[in-house]
C-alpha positions in Angstrom: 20.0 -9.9 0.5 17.4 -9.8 -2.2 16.8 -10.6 -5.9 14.5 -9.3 -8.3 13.9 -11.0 -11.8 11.8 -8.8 -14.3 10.3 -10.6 -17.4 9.1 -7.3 -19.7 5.9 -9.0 -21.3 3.3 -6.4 -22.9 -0.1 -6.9 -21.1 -3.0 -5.2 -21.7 -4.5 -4.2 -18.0 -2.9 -3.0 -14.7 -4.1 -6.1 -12.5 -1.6 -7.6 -10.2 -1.7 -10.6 -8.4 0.9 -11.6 -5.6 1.7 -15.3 -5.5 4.2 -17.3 -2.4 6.4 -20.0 -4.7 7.0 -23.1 -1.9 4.1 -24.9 -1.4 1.7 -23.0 -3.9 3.4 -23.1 -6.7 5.6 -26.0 -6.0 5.5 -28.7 -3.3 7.4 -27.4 -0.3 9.8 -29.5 1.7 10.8 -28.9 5.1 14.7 -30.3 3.6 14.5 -27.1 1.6 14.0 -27.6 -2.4 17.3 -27.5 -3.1 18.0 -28.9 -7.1 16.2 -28.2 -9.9 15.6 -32.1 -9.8 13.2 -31.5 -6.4 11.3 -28.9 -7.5 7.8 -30.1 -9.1 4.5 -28.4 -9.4 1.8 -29.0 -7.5 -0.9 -30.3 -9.5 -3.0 -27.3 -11.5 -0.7 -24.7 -10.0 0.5 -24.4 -13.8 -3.1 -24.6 -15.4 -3.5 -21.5 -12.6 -0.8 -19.3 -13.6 -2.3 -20.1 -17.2 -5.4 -18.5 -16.5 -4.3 -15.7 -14.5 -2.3 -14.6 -17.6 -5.2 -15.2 -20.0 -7.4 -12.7 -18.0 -4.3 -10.4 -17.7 -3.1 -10.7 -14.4 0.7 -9.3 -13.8 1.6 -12.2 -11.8 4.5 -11.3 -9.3 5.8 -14.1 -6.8 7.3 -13.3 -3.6 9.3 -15.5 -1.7 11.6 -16.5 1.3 14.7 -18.4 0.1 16.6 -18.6 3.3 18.6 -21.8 2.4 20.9 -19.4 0.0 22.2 -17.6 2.7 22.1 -20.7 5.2 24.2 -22.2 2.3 22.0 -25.3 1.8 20.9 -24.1 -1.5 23.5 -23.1 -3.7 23.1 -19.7 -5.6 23.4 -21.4 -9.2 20.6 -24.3 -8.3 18.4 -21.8 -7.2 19.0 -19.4 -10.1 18.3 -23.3 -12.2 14.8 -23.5 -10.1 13.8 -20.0 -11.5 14.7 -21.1 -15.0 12.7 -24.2 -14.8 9.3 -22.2 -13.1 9.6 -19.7 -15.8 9.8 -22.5 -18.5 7.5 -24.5 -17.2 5.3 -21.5 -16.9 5.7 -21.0 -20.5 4.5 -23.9 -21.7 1.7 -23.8 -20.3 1.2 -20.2 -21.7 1.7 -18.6 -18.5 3.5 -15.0 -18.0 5.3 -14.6 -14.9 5.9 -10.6 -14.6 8.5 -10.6 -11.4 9.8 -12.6 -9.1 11.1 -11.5 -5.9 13.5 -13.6 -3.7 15.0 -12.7 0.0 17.6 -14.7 0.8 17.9 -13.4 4.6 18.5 -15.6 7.3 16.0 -15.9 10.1 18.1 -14.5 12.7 19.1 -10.8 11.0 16.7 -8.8 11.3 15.6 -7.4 8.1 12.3 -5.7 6.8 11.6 -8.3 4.1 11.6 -11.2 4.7 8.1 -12.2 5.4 6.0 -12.3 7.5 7.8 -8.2 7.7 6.0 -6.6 4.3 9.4 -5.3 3.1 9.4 -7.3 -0.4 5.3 -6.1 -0.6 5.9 -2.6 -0.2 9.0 -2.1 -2.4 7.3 -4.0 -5.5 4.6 -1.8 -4.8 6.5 1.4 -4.8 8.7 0.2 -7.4 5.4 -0.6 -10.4 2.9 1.9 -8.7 1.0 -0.8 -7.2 -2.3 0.3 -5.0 -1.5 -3.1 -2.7 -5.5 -2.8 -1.6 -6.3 -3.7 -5.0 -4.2 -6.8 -5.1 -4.9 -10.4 -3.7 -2.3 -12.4 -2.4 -2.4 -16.0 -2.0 0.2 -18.2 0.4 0.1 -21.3 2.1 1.6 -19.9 5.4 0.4 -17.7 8.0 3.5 -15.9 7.3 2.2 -14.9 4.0 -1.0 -13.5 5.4 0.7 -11.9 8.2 2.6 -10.2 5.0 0.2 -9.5 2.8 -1.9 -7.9 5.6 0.6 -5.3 7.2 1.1 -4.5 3.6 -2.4 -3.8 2.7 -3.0 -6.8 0.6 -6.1 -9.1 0.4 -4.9 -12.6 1.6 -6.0 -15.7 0.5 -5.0 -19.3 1.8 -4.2 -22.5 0.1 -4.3 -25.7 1.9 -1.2 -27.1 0.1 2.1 -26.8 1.6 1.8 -25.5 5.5 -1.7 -24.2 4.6 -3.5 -26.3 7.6 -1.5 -23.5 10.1 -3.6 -21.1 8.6 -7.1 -22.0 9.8 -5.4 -22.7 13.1 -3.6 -19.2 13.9 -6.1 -17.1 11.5 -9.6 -18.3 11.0 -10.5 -15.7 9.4 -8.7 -16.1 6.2 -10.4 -17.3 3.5 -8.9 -20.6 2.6 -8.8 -22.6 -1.0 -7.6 -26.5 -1.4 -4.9 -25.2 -4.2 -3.9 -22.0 -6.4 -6.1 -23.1 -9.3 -9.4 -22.6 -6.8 -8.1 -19.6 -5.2 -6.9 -18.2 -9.1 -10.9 -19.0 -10.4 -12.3 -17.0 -7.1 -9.9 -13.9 -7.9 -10.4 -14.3 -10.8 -14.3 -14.6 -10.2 -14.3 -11.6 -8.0 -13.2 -9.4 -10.1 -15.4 -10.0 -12.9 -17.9 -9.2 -10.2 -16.6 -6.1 -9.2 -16.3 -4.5 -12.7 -19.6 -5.6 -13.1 -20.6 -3.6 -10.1 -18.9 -0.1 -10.8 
């Protein structure tokens, strides 16, 4: 089962980012965040989603939601959660474009939820996305695993489960939160235009 939210906001550029929501965003609890009450922003995660949408960025998050269909989250807390991230958001003058929630358990065998790229590619077919174009930044290696098979460029963040990263993929460049890994994308970029 899966749920997309689509905010229509005009923007000005085609640059998409691809953002994991527990443990980026938000601090991540192995409990599950389950109320509206739990869920709290990791420090500078909304000062990040700020900038990204001052520099144009369509930001789209992506993630697992398990405890819906494991029934420890109930569907009407979790649709309070997305209210509050998209308010809070606000506030802070930041534009989220879509969200994208699987609620599949673990034990069915579905195409996306991560680390399968099912949820990558079907945004991407969906809004014409060229995926190589398009960082995406998680805390888990589930999220690189992801965004790799799907042709994304990952990036790491040492909140939430990010220490699993440098152990099961060294190679992946690694941040201490969103708001360093936003100002690199955001950084690289600039560079690259520059360089055309």
């Amino acid at each position: 089962m899966i749920n997309i939210f689509q905010t229509i906001i005009p923007m000005h550029s085609d640059k998409y980012i691809i953002l994991d929501r527990d443990g980026v965003i938000n601090y991540d609890s192995s409990s599950y965040i389950k109320t509206v009450d739990e869920w709290e922003p990791i420090p500078k995660s909304l000062e990040a989603i700020s900038l990204l949408s001052k520099y144009d960025y369509k930001i789209i998050i992506i993630s697992n939601q398990s405890g819906v269909s494991r029934g420890i989250i109930k569907y009407h807390n979790h649709l309070e959660i997305h209210k509050k991230l998209i308010n809070l958001c606000k506030k802070y003058s930041g534009n989220i474009f879509v969200t994208y929630y699987c609620y599949d358990h673990p034990d069915h065998k579905t195409q996306f939820r991560k680390p399968n790229p099912g949820m990558y590619l079907d945004i991407a077919e969906r809004l014409n996305i060229n995926l190589s174009e398009v960082f995406s930044i998680g805390d888990s290696p589930r999220d690189m695993k992801a965004a790799l098979s799907s042709g994304c460029n990952p990036l790491g963040v040492l909140t939430g489960n990010g220490k699993k990263i440098s152990e099961e993929m060294p190679n992946i460049e690694l941040f201490d939160d969103l708001y360093h890994a936003t100002q690199f994308v955001i950084e690289y970029d600039k560079q690259f235009i520059l360089n055309i």
